[in-house]
MDAnalysis code that builds the backbone (N, CA, C; Angstrom):
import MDAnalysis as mda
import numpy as np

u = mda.Universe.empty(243, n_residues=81, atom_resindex=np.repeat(np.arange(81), 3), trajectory=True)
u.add_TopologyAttr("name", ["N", "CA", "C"] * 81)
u.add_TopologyAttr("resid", np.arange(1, 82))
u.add_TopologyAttr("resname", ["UNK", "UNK", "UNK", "UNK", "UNK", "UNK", "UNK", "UNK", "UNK", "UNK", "UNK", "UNK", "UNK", "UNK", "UNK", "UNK", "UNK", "UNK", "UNK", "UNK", "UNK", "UNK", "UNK", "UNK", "UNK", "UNK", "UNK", "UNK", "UNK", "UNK", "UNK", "UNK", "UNK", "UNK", "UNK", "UNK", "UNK", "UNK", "UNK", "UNK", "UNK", "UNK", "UNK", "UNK", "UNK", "UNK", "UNK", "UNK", "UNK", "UNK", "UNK", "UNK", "UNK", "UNK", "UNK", "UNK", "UNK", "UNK", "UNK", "UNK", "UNK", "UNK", "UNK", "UNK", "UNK", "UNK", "UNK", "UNK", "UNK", "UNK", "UNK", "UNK", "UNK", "UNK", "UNK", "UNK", "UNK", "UNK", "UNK", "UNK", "UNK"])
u.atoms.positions = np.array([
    [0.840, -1.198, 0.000],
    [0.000, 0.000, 0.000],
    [0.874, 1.246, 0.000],
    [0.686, 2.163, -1.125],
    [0.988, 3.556, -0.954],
    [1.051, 4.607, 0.391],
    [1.791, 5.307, 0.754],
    [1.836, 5.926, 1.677],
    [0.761, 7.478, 0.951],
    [0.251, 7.975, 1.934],
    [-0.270, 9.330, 1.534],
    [0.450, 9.940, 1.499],
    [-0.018, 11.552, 0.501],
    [0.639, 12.500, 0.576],
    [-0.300, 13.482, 0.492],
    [0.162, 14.456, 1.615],
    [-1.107, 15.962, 1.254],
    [-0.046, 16.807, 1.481],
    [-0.717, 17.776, 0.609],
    [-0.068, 18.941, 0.213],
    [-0.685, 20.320, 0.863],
    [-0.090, 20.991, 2.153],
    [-1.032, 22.004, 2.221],
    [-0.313, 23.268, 1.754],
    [-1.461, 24.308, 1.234],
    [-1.028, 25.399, 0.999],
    [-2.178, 26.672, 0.565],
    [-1.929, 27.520, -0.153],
    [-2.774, 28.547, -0.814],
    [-2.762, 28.911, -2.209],
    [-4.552, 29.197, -2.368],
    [-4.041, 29.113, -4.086],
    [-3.936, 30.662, -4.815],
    [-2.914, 31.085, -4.053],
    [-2.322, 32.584, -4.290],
    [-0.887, 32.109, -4.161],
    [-0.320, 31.071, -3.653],
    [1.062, 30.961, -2.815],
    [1.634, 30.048, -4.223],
    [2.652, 30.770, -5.254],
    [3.010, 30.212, -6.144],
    [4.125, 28.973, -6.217],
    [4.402, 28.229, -5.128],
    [5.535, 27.654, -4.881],
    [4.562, 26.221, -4.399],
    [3.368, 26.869, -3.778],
    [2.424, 25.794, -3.520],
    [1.524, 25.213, -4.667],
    [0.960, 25.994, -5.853],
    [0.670, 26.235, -7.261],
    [1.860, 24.797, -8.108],
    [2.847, 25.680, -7.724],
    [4.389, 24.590, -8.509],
    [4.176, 23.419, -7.624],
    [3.765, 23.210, -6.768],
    [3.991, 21.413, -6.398],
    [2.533, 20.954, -6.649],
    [0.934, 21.739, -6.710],
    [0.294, 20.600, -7.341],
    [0.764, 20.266, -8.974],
    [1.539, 21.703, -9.465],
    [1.608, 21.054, -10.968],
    [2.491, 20.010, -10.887],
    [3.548, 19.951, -10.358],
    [4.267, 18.672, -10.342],
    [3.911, 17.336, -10.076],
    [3.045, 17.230, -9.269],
    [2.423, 16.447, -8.495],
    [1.238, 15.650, -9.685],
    [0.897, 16.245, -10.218],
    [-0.251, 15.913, -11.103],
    [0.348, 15.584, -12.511],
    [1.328, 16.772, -12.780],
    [2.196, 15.963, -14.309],
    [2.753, 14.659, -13.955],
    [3.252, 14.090, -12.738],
    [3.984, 12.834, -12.535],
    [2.485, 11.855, -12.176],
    [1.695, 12.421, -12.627],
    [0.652, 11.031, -11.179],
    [0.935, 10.304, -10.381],
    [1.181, 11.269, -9.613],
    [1.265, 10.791, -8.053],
    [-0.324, 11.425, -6.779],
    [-0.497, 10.759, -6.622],
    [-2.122, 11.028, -5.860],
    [-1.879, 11.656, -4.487],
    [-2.166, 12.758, -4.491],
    [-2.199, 13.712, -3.083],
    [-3.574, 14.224, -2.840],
    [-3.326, 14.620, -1.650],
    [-4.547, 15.330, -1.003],
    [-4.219, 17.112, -1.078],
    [-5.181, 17.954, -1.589],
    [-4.543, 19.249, -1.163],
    [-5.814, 19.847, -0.269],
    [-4.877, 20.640, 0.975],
    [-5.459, 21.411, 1.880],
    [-5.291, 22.714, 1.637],
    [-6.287, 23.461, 1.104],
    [-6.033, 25.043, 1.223],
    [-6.368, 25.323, 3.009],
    [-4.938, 26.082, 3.572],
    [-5.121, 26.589, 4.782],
    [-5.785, 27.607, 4.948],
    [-6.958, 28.197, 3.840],
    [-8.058, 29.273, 4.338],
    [-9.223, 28.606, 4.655],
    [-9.437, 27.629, 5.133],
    [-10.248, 26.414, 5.129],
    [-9.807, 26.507, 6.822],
    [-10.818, 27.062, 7.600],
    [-10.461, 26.744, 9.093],
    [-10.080, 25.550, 9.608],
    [-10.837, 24.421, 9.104],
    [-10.528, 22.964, 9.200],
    [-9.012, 22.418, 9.131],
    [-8.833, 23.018, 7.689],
    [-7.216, 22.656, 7.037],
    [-6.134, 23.807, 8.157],
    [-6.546, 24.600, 8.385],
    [-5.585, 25.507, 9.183],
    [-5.369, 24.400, 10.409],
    [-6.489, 24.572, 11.142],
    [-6.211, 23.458, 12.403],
    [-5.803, 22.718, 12.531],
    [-5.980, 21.675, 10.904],
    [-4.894, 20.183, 11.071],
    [-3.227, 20.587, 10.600],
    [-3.019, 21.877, 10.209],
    [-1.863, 22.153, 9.610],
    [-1.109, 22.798, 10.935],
    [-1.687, 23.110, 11.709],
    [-1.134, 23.626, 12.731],
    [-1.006, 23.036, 13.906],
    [-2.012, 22.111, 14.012],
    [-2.148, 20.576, 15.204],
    [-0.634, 19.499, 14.174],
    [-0.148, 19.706, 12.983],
    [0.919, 18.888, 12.746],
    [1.873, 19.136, 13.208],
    [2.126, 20.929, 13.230],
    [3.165, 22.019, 13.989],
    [3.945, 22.505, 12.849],
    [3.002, 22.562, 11.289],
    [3.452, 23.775, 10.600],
    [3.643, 24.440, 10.858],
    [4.185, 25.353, 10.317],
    [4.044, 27.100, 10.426],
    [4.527, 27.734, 9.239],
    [4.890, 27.407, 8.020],
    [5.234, 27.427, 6.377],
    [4.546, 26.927, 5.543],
    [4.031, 27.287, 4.568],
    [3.264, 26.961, 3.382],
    [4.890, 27.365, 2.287],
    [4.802, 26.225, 1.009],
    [4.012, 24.633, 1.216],
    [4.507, 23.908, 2.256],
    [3.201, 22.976, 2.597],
    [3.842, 22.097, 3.451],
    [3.672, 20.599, 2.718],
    [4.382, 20.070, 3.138],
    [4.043, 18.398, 2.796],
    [3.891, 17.158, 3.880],
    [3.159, 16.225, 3.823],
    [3.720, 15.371, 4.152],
    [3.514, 13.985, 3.457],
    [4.552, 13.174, 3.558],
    [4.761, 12.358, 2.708],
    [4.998, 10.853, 3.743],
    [4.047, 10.314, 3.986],
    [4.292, 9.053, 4.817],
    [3.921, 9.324, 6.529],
    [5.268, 9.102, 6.606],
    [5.767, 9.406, 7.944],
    [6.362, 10.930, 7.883],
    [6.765, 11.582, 6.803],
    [7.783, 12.556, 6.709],
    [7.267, 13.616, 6.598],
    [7.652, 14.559, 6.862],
    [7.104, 16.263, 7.216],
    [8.302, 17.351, 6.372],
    [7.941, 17.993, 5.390],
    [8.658, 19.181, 4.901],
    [7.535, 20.613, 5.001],
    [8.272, 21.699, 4.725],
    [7.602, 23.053, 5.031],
    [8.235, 23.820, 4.592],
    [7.630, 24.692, 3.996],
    [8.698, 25.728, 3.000],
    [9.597, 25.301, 2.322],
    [8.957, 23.648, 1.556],
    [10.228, 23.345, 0.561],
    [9.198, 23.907, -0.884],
    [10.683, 23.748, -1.881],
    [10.889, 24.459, -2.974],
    [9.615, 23.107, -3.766],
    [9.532, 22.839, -4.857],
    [9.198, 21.786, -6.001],
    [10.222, 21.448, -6.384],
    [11.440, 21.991, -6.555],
    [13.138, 21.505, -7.029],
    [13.591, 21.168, -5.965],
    [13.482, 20.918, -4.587],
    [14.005, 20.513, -3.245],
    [13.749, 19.029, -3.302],
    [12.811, 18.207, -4.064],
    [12.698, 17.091, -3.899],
    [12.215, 16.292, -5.274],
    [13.070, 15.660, -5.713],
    [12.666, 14.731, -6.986],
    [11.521, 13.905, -6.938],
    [11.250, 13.300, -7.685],
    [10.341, 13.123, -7.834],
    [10.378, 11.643, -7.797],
    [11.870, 10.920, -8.143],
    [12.077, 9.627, -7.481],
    [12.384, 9.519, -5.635],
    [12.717, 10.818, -4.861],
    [12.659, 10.514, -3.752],
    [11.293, 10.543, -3.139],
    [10.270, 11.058, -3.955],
    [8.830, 11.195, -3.219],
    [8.393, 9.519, -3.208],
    [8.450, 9.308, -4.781],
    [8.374, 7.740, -4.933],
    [8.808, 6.781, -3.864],
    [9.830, 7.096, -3.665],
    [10.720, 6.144, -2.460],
    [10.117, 6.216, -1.090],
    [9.575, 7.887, -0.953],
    [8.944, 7.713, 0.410],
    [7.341, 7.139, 0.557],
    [6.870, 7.606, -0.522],
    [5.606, 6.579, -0.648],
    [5.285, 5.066, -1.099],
    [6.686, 4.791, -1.077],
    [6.447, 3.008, -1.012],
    [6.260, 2.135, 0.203],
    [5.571, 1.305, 0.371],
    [5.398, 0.707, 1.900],
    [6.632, -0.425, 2.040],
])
């Protein structure tokens, strides 16, 4: 089984914009949370964000990474069980 991945961010925040496009040119299946969504704020902040984009990928937690900070074979790698 695939590990999840959600993506939170805003759809003004162009760095967050650049990882669903990436995300969707590779098909790879994520969840996206816009944090103007009181709901999505709360779970983004109950994770202990505090940076948009955020990710998480499995077990793994990034925040204020780039779309060029992480290939697209290491996402693969972290979403394998």
């Amino acid at each position: 089984m695939e590990k999840k991945i959600v993506l939170f961010g805003k759809e003004d925040c162009g760095l967050c914009q650049g990882w669903k496009k990436k995300l969707e040119n590779f098909n790879i299946p994520f969840s996206y949370l816009d944090i103007n969504d009181a709901d999505n704020l709360t779970e983004f902040t109950m994770i202990g964000f505090t940076k948009i984009p955020a990710l998480v990928i499995g077990e793994k937690k990034f925040e204020g990474i780039k779309p060029s900070d992480l290939s697209i074979d290491e996402i693969k790698k972290m979403t394998e069980a």
